[in-house]
C-alpha positions as CSV (number, residue, x, y, z in Angstrom):
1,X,-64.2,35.6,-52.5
2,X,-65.1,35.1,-48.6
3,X,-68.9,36.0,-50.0
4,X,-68.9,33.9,-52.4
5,X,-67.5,31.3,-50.2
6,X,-70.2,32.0,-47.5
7,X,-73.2,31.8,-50.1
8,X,-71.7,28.4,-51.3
9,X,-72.0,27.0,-47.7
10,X,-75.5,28.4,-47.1
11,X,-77.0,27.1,-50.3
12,X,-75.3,23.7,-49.2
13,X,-77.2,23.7,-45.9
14,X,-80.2,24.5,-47.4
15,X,-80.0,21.7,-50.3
16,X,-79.1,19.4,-46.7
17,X,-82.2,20.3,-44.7
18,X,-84.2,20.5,-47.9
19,X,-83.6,16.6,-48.5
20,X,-83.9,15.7,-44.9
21,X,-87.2,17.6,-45.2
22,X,-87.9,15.5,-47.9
23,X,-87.3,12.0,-46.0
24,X,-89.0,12.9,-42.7
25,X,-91.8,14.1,-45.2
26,X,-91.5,10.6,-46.6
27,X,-91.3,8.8,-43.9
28,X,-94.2,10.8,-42.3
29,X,-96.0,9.5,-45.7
30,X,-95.0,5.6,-45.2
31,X,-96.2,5.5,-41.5
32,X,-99.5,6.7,-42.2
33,X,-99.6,4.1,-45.1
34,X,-98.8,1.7,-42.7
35,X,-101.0,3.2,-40.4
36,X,-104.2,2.9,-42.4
37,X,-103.1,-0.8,-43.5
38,X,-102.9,-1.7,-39.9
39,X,-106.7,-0.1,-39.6
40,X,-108.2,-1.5,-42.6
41,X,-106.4,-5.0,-41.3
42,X,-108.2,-4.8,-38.1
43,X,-111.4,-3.6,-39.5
44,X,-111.8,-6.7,-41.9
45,X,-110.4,-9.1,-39.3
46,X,-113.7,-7.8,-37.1
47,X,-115.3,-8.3,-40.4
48,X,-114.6,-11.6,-41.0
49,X,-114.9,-12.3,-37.6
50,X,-118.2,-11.3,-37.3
51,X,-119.9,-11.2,-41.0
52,X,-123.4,-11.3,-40.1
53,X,-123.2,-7.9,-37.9
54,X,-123.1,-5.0,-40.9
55,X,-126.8,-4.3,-42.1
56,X,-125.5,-5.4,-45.8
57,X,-124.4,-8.6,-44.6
58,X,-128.1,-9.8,-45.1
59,X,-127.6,-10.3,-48.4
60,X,-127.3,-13.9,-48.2
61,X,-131.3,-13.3,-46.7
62,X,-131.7,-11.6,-50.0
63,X,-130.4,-14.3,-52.6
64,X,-132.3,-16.9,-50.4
65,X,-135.7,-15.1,-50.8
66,X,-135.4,-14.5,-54.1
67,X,-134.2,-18.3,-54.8
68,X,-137.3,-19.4,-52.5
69,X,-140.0,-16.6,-55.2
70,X,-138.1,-18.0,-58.7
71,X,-138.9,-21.4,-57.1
72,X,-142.7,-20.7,-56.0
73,X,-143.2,-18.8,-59.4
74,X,-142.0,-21.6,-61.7
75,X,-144.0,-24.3,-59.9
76,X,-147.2,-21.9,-59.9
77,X,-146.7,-21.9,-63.9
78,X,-146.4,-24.7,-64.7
79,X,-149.0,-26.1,-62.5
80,X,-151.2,-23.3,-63.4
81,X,-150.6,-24.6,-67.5
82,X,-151.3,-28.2,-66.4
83,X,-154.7,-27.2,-64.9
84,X,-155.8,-25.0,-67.4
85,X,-155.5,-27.8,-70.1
86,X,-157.4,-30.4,-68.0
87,X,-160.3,-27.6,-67.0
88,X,-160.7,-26.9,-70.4
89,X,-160.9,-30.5,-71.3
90,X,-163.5,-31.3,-68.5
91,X,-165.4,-28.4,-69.4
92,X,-165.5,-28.8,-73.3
93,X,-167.0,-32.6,-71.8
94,X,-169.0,-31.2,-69.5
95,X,-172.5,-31.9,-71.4
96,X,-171.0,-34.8,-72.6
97,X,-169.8,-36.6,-69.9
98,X,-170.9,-34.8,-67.0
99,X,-174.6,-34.8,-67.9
100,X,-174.5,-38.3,-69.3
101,X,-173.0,-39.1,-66.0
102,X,-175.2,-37.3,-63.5
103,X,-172.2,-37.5,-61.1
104,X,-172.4,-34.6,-58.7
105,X,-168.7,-35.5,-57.9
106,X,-168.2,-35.6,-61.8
107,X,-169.6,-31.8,-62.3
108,X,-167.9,-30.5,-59.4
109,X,-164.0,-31.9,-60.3
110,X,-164.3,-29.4,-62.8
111,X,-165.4,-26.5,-60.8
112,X,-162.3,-27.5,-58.4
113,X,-159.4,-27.2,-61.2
114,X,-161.5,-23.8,-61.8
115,X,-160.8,-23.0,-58.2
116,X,-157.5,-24.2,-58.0
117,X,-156.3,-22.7,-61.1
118,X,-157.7,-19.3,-59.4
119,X,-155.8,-19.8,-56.1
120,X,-152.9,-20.3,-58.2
121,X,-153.4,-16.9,-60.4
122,X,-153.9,-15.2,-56.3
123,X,-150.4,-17.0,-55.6
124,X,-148.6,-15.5,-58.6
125,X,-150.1,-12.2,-58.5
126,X,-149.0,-12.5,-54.7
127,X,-145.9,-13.4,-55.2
128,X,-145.3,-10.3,-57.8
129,X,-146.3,-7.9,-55.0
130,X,-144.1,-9.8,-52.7
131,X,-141.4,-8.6,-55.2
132,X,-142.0,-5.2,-54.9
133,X,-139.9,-2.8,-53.1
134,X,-140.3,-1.1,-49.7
135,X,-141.6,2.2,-49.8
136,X,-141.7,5.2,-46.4
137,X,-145.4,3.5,-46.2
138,X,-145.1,0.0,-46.0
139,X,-141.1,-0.1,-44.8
140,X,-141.0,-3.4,-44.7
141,X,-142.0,-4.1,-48.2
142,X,-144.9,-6.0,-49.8
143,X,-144.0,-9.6,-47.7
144,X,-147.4,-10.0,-46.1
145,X,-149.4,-10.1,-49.6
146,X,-148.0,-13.7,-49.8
147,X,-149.3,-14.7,-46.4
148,X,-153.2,-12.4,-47.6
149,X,-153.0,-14.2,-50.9
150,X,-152.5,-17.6,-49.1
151,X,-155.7,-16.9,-46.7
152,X,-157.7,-15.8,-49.7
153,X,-157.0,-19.4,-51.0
154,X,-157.5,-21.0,-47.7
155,X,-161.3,-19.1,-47.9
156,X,-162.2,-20.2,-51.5
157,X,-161.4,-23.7,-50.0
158,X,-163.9,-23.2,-47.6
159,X,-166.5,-21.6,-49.4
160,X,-166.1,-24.8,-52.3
161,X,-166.5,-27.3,-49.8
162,X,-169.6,-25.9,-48.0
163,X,-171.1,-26.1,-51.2
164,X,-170.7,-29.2,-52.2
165,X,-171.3,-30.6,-48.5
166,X,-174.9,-29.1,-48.7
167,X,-175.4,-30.5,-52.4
168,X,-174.2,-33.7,-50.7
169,X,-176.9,-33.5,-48.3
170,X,-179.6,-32.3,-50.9
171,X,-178.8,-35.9,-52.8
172,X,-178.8,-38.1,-49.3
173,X,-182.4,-36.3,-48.7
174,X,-183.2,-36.5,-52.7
175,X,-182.3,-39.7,-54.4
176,X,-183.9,-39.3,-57.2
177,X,-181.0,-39.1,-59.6
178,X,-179.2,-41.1,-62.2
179,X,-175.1,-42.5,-62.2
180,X,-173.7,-43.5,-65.3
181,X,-170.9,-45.6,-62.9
182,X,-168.7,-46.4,-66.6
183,X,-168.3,-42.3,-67.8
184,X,-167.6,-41.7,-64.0
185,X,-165.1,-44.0,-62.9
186,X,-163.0,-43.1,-66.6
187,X,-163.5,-39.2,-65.5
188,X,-162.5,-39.7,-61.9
189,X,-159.7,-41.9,-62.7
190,X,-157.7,-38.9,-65.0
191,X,-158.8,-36.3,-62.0
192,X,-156.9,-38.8,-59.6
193,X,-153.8,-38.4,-62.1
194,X,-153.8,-35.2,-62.9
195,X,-154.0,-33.9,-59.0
196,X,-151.4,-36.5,-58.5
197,X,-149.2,-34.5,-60.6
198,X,-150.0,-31.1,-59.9
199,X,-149.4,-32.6,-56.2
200,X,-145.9,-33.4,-56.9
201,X,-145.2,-29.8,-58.9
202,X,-146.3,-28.0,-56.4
203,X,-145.0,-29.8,-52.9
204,X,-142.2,-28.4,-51.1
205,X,-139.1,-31.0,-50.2
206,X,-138.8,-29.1,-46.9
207,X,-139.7,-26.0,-44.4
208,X,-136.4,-25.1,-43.7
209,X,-135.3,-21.2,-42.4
210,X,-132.2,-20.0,-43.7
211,X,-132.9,-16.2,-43.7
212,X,-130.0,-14.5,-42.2
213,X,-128.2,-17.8,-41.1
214,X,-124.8,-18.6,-43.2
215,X,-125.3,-22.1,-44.2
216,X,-122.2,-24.5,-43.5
217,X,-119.7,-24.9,-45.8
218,X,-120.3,-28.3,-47.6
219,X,-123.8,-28.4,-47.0
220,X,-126.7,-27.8,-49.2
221,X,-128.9,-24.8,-49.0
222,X,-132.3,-25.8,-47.0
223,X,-135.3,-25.9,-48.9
224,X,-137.5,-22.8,-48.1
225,X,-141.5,-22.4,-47.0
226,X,-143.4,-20.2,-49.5
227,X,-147.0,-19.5,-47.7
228,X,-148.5,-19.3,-51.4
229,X,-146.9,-22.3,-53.2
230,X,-148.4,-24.0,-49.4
231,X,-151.5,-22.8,-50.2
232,X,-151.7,-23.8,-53.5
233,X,-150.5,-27.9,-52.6
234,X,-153.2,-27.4,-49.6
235,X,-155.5,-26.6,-52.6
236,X,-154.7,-29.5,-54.7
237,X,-154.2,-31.3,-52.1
238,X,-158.2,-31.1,-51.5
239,X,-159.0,-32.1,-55.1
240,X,-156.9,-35.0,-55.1
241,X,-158.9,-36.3,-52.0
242,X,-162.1,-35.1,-53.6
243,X,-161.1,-37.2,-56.7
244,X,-160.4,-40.5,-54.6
245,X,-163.7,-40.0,-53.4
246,X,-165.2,-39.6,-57.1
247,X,-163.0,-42.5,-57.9
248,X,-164.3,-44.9,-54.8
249,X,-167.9,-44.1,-55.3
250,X,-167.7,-45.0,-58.9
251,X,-166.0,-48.7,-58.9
252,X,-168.9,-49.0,-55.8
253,X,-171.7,-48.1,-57.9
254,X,-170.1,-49.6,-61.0
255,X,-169.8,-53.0,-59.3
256,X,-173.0,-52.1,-57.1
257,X,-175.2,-49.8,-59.2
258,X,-177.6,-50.0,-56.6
259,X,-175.6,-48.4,-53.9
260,X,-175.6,-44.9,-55.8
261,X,-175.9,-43.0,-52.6
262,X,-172.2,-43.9,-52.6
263,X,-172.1,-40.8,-54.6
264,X,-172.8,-37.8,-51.8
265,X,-172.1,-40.0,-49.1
266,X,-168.3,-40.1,-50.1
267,X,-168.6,-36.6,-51.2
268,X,-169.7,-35.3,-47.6
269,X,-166.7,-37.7,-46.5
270,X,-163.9,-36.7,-48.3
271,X,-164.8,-32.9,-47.9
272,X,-164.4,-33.3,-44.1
273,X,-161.0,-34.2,-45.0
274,X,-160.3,-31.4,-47.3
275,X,-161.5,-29.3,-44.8
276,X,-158.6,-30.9,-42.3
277,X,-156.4,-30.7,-44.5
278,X,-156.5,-26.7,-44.2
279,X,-155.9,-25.9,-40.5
280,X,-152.3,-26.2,-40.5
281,X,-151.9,-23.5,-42.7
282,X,-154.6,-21.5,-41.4
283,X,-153.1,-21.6,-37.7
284,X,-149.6,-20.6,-39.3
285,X,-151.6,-17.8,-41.2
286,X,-153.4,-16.6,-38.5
287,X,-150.1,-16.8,-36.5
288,X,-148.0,-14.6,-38.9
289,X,-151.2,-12.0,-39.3
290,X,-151.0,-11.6,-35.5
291,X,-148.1,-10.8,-35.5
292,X,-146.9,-14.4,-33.7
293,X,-143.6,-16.4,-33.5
294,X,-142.8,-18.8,-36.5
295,X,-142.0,-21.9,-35.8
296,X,-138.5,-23.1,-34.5
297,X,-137.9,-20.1,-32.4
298,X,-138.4,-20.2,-29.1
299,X,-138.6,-17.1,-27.0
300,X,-136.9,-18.8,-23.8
301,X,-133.8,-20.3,-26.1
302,X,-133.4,-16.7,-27.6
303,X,-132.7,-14.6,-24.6
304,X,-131.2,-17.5,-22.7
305,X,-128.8,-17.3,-25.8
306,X,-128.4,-13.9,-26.0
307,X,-127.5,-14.0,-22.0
308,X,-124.9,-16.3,-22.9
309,X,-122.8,-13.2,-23.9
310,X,-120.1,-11.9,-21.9
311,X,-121.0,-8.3,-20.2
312,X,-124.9,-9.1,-20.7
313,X,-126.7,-8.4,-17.9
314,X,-130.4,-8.9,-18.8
315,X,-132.5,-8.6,-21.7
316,X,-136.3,-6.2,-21.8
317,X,-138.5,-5.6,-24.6
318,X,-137.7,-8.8,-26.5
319,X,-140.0,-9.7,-29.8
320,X,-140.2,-12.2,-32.6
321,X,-142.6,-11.5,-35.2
322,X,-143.1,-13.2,-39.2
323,X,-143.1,-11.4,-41.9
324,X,-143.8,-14.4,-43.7
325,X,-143.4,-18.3,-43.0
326,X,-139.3,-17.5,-43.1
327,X,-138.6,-13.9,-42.3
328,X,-138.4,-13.8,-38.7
329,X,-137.6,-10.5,-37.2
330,X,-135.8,-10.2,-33.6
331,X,-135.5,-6.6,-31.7
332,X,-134.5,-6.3,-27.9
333,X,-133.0,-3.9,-25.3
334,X,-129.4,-5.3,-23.9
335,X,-128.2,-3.9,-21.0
336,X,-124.7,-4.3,-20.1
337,X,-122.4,-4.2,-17.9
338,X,-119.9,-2.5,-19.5
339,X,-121.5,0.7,-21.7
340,X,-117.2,1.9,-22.9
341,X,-117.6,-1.2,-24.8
342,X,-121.3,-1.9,-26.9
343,X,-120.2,-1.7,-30.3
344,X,-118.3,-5.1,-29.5
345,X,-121.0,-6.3,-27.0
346,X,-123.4,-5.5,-30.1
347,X,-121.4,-7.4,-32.6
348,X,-121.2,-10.6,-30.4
349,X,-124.8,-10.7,-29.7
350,X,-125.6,-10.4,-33.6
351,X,-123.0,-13.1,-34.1
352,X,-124.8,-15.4,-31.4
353,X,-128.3,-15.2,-33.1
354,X,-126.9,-15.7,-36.4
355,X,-124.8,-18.9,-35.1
356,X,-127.9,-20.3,-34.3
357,X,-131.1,-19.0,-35.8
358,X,-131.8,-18.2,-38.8
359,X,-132.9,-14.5,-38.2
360,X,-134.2,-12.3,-41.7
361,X,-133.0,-8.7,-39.1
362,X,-131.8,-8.2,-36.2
363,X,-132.1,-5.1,-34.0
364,X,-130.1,-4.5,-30.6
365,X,-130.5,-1.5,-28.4
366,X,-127.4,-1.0,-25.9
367,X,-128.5,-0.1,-22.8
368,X,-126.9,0.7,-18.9
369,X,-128.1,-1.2,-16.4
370,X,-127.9,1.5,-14.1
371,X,-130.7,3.0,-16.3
372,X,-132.9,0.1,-15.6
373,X,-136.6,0.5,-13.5
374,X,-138.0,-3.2,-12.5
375,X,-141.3,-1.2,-12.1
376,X,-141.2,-0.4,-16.5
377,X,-144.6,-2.3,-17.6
378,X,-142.7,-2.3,-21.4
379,X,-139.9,-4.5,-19.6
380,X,-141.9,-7.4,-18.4
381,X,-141.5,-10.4,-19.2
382,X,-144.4,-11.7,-21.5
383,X,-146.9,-14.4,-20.2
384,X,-146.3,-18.1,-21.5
C-alpha cells in the first residue's frame, strides 16, 4: 500500500513539472514571437524611414524608364506612319511636281521625310536595344545605344544639309534654271503642315529627372528627356525650317518671278539654321559619351550635401556620370567619424541624395578617416 502510495505521488510530480515544462516552453515560444515582431517592427520603421536606401528600392527608377521608352516608342510610330504617307506622296509626285517645278527646295523636302523617317527607324531600333537587359559584358545594360542612335541622327543631319548648302551654291553660281512658283508654293505649303504636325508628335512637354527621386505626394510625375525622341524633333525640327524656307521663296518668286535666286538663297539660309538648331543636343551627346555630368547636378551642391550629414567628415573620389540624358550615376568614398556606426551613416547619405536629386544609383564606400593620405592623387579634388 505505502508503494503504491509512493508511485502515486511520484507520477503526480512528474505530471506537475511536466506541465510547468510545458508553460516555460510556451512562454519561451511567445517571447521570441514577440521578439522577432519587435525586429521586423524596427526593421520596416528603418524601412520606411529611409525607402530609397535598399538596392530594390530603385524600382520607382524602373517604372519611370520604362514610362519615359512606351512614351518615345509610341510617338516614334506614329510619326514614323505620318511620314511615310507623305514621302510616298511626294515621291509618287516627284516627276510630276517636282520636275514641273524645278524647285531644288521642292526635290529635296522629299529626300528630308526620307531622312527623317530613317532617323526615326535609328530611334526605334535604339530604343529596342535600350530595352534589353544587362549582361557580365555590358553591366550596365544597353542605355548608351539611345545616346549612339541619337548622334547617328545628329550626323545624317549634317551630312543632308552640306548637301544641299553646296547645291545652293551651285544654283547662286548657275542660274540657269526654271521655277514653276504656283506647283511650289502648293508643295511647300503641305511640307510646312505636315512638319508642323510631326513637330507636335514628337516634342517633349518637359526635361524633367525623376530617376531614383520619389516624386511628392500630390504632384504629377515630371515629364522625362528621351535622347532619341530629342533627336528625332531636332530632325523635324530642321525640315520644318527647310520648308518655311521653300514656302518664303515661293510666294517671292510667285509674286516676283524674277527674283528666282530666292530659291538657293533661302535654302543656304535656312540650312544655317538647321545646322543651329543641332548643337544643343550634340553638346549633351558629346557630354554623356564622355562620360560628363548631366545637367542639374552640380558637383559642389552634391558633396556639400552629402557633408551635411552628421559623423561625415570629408568626401574623396566623388563622380557623376550619364548613362543617358536621365540616368545619373553617383559613387564616392565617405569617411566618417564614427566607423561602429556606417550602416546608419550609409542610409542617411542615400536618403540625402534622394531628398534632393534625382539619382538612377547610388554607391557609398564607408571609410575611417584615420585611413585617410592627403598625399592620394585618386582623392583630389577635380579641377573646375
Amino acid at each position: 500500500m505505502a508503494a503504491e502510495k509512493g508511485l502515486e505521488r511520484t507520477c503526480l510530480v512528474s505530471e506537475r513539472d511536466t506541465k510547468k515544462y510545458s508553460l516555460a516552453l510556451d512562454r519561451m515560444g511567445w517571447l521570441q514571437k514577440n521578439s522577432n515582431e519587435e525586429r521586423q517592427q524596427q526593421e520596416a520603421e528603418v524601412t520606411g524611414a529611409n525607402p530609397a536606401y535598399h538596392c530594390h528600392s530603385y524600382s520607382q527608377a524602373y517604372e519611370n524608364r520604362k514610362r519615359e521608352q512606351h512614351q518615345a516608342r509610341r510617338k516614334l510610330c506614329v510619326a514614323s506612319v505620318i511620314c511615310t504617307f507623305f514621302m510616298i506622296a511626294e515621291i509618287t509626285g516627284k516627276y510630276v511636281c517636282g520636275q514641273i517645278a524645278g524647285s531644288l527646295a521642292v526635290l529635296s523636302d522629299a529626300a528630308h521625310l526620307l531622312v527623317d523617317l530613317t532617323s526615326f527607324l535609328i530611334s526605334l531600333f535604339s530604343l529596342w536595344l535600350t530595352s534589353k537587359p544587362p549582361t557580365k559584358q555590358f553591366t550596365f545594360g544597353w542605355h548608351r545605344a539611345e545616346i549612339l542612335g541619337a548622334l547617328m541622327s545628329m550626323i545624317i543631319v549634317w551630312m543632308v544639309t552640306g548637301v544641299l548648302i553646296y547645291l545652293a551654291c551651285m544654283r547662286l553660281l548657275h542660274p540657269d534654271y526654271d521655277i514653276d512658283a504656283t506647283v511650289m508654293l502648293i508643295t511647300s505649303a503641305c511640307a510646312v503642315l505636315t512638319n508642323i504636325l510631326l513637330s507636335l508628335i514628337l516634342h517633349q512637354t518637359g526635361h524633367g529627372h525623376s530617376h531614383g527621386a520619389q516624386p511628392r505626394e500630390g504632384t504629377p510625375a515630371p515629364a522625362l528627356s528621351n535622347a532619341s525622341l530629342q533627336a528625332a524633333f531636332v530632325h523635324t525640327m530642321g525640315d520644318l525650317f527647310q520648308s518655311i524656307s521653300v514656302l518664303i521663296s515661293a510666294l517671292i518668286i510667285f509674286f516676283k518671278p524674277q527674283y528666282k535666286i530666292a530659291d538657293p538663297i533661302c535654302t543656304f539660309v535656312f540650312s544655317i539654321f538647321v545646322l543651329a538648331t543641332t548643337i544643343t543636343i550634340l553638346r549633351d551627346i558629346l557630354t554623356m559619351l564622355m562620360e560628363g555630368t548631366s545637367k542639374g547636378f552640380a558637383y559642389d551642391a552634391v558633396k556639400a550635401r552629402i557633408l551635411t550629414v552628421e559623423k561625415v567628415e570629408s568626401v574623396h573620389d566623388l563622380h557623376l556620370w550619364s548613362l543617358t540624358m536621365n540616368q545619373t550615376v553617383l559613387s564616392a568614398h565617405i569617411a566618417t567619424a564614427d566607423s561602429t556606426d556606417s550602416q546608419k551613416i550609409l542610409r542617411d547619405v542615400t536618403q540625402a541624395l534622394f531628398e534632393h536629386y534625382s539619382f538612377h544609383s547610388i554607391t557609398i564606400q564607408i571609410e575611417s578617416g584615420e585611413d585617410q593620405k592627403p598625399d592620394c592623387v585618386f582623392c583630389q579634388e577635380p579641377r573646375d
